[in-house]
N, C-alpha and C positions, 0 to 999 in steps of 0.2 A: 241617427248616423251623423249629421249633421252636427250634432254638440259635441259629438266625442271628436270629429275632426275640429274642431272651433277648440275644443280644449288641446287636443297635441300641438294647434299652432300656439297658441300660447301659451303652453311650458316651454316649444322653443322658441319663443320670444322672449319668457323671463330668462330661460341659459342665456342667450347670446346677448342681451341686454347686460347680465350679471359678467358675462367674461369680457364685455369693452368697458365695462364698468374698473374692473381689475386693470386691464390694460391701462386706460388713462391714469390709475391711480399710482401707479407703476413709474407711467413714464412721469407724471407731476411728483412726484418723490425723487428722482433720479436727478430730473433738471432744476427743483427747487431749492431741495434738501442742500444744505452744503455738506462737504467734505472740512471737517476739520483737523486740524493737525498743531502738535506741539511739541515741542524741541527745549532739551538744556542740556547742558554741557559743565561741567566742573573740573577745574583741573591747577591744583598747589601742590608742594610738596609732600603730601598724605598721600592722597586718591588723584585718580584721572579717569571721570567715569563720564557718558553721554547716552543719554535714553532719549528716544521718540515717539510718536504714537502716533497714526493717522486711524479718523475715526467716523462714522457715517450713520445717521436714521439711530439718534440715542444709543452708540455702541453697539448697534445691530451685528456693523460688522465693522472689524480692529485688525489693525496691523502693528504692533508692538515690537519697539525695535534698540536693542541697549547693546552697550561697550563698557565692561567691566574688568578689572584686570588681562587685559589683554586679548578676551574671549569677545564676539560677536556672536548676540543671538537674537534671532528673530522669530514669529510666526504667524499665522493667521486664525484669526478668533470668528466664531458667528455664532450669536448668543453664548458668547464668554465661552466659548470648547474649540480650545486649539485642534484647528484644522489639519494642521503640518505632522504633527505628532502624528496622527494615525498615517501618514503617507511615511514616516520614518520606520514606524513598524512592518508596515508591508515590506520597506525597500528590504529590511532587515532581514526580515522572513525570507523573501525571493535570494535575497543573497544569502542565506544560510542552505537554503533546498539546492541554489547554482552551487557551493564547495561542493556538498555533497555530491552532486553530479559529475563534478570533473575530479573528485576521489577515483568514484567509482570506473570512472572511462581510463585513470591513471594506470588503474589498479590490471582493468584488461587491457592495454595497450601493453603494458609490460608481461604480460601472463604470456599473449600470442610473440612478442619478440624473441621471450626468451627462448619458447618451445625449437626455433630454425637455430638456434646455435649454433647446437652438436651437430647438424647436415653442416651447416654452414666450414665447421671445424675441420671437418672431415672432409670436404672436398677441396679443405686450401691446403689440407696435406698431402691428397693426391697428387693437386698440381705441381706442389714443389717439389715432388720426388720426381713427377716427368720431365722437367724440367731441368735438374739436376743427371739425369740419364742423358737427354739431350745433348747438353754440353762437355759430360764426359766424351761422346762418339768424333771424330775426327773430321774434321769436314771436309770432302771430296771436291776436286775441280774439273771442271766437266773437259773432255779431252778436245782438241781442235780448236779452242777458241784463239791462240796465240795467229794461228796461220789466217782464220778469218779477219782476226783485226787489221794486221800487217796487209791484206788486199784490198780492203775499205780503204786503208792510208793512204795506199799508192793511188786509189780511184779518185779518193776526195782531193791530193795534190794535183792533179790532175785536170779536175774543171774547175778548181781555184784556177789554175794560169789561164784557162783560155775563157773564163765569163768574168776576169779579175778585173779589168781595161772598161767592158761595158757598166758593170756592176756600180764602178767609183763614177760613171758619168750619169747611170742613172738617180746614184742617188744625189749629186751635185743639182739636177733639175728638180729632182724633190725637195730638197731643202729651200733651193731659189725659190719655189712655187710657194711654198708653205710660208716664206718668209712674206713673200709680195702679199699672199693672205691675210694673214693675222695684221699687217699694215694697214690693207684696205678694212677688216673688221673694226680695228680701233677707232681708225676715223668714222665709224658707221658709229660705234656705239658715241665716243665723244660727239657727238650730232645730235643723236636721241637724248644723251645725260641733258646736253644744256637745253634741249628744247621742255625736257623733262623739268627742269630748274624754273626757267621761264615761266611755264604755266604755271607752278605752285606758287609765285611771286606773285602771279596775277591772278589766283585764286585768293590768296591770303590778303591782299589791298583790296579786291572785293568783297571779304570778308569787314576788313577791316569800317570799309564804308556801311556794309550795310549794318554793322553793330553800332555804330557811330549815330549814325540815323536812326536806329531804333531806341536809342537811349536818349536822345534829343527830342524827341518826338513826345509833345504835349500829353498823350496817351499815358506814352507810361513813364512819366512826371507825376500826372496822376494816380494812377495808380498806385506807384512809390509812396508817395505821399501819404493814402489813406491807407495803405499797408503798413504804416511806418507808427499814424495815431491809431491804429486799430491793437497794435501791440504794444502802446504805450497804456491804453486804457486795459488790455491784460493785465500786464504786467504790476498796475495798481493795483488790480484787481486778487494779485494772487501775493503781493508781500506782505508778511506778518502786520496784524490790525495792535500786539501787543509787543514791545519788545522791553524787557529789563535787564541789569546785568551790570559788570566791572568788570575791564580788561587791563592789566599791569603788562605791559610790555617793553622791550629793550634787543639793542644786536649791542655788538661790543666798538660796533661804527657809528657813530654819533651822526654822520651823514645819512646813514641808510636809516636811520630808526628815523628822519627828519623827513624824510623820504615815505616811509610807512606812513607818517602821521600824516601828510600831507596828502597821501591816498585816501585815508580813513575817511578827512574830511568832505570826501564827494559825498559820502554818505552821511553826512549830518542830516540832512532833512528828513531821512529815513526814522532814525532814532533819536535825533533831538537831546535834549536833558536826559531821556530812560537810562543809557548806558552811559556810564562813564570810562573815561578814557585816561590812564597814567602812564607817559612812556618814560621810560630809563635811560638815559643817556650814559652810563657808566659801565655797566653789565649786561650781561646776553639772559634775559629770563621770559617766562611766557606762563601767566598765572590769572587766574577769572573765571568769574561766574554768570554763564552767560543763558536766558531764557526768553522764546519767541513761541508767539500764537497767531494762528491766521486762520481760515476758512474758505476754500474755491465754491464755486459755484458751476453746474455747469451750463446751466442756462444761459452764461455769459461766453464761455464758450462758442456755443450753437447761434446765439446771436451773431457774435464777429463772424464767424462761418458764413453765418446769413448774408450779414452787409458784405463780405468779399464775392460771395459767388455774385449777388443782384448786381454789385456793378459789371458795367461796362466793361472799363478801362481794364479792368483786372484779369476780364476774361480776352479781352484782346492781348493783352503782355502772357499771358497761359497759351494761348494759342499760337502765337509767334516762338516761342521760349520750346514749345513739343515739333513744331517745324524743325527748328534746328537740331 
């Protein structure tokens, strides 16, 4: 009994042995492996065409990406079987089964409309024929009413004159009152406006200091700072390791094309001798053949990651930055 329990512990010792086995192997592929990618571009008076391709673990898995007479197409590959396609087939299907469906909902919505016409027809002939009877009949005026109105007349001229005197003085006080009102309200509210002004002024200069100070503050100086090399060694990290290529370029401004060149040139260190540079000073053209290779890592990633959370500084400037 005892060897047969000795043996089920260890086949799950070899499982779970074998699936952290996988695990790590997983994640040391993910964060060693790089990411490669390569890019060119052509474009003279023939063609204008640009293809890319990012690629992972021996073309395991591809993302293939080109511009050809005016069309953009892309997809995803794993083990060379575009992924994307069979999701175009499905959309295609779905959308072929959804017409179908709103055919058929077109086809009864219109079958139950039609059916209430003829009621519909017929009842709006009814009405216009009563309607038409209606306006033919004369219309009667009811008797007595001339005598009624003429002793309302006389009643209503009547306590006009004698509430006419109190009436103009009641409402002389009401207006006086309403006016002295709305006087004393203004003054209440211009009170609250500018006290309302005030403190915002006095919120905003303490705002002002305390940003002041936090930005002076040796902290996050530091911080700054290794945020700033921590992105710089990125960013070598992720620019093309190959670049080749020729670029023939020109505006029909001799200034601006002087201008361009003079931009370009921040970026010499980048590409050095590889690409060559012809500008034009005479004509407006944009002609070259341009090609770059690189590879990320994400290991390098996960590190910078690292060194910002471990510091300090960085998580003082995060913690003050979510305060606000």
């Amino acid at each position: 009994m005892l060897q047969v329990f000795f043996l089920i512990l260890k086949i799950i010792g070899i499982i779970l042995a074998a699936v952290i086995g996988l695990v790590l192997l997983l994640l040391l592929l993910v964060l060693f492996v790089p990411v490669r990618y390569r890019a060119c571009c052509i474009k003279n008076t023939e063609e204008c065409r640009a293809e890319a391709k990012i690629s992972w673990l021996l073309h395991l898995v591809s993302i293939p990406v080109s511009y050809r007479e005016g069309k953009l197409q892309g997809s995803i590959k794993i083990f060379g079987f575009p992924v994307m396609k069979l999701f175009e087939e499905e959309k295609a299907w779905e959308g072929g089964t959804q017409k179908e469906r709103k055919r058929e909902d077109r086809k009864e919505v219109s079958e139950i409309l039609n059916e209430p016409e003829k009621a519909v027809n017929t009842e709006n002939t009814e009405n216009i024929e009563n309607i038409e009877k209606q306006e033919d009949e004369p219309e009667r005026e009811p008797e007595g009413e001339g005598a009624l109105e003429s002793k309302d007349g006389a009643e209503a001229d009547s306590q006009e004159e004698e509430s006419g005197l109190f009436a103009a003085l009641g409402d002389f006080f009401r207006l006086l009152w309403r006016t002295v009102r709305k006087i004393i309200q203004s003054l209440k509210n211009l009170k609250c406006t500018f006290r309302r002004f005030c403190d915002k002024i006095k919120r905003m200069v303490r705002k002002y200091r305390e940003m002041k100070a936090f930005a002076e503050d040796e902290r996050t100086k530091a911080a700054l700072r290794l945020v700033w090399s921590q992105a710089g060694i990125l960013a070598r990290h992720a620019l093309p390791r190959r670049m080749k290529g020729e670029v023939h370029f020109g505006t029909e401004d001799p200034a601006l094309t002087g201008q361009i060149l003079g931009a370009l040139g921040i970026f010499y260190p980048l590409f050095m001798d590889n690409v060559k540079v012809n500008p034009d000073f005479e004509q407006a053209v944009l002609e070259g053949e341009l090609s770059v290779k690189g590879r990320l890592r994400a290991v390098a990633f996960v590190r910078t990651a690292w060194r910002l959370f471990r510091d300090k500084n960085v998580r003082y400037v995060y913690r003050r930055l979510n305060r606000t």
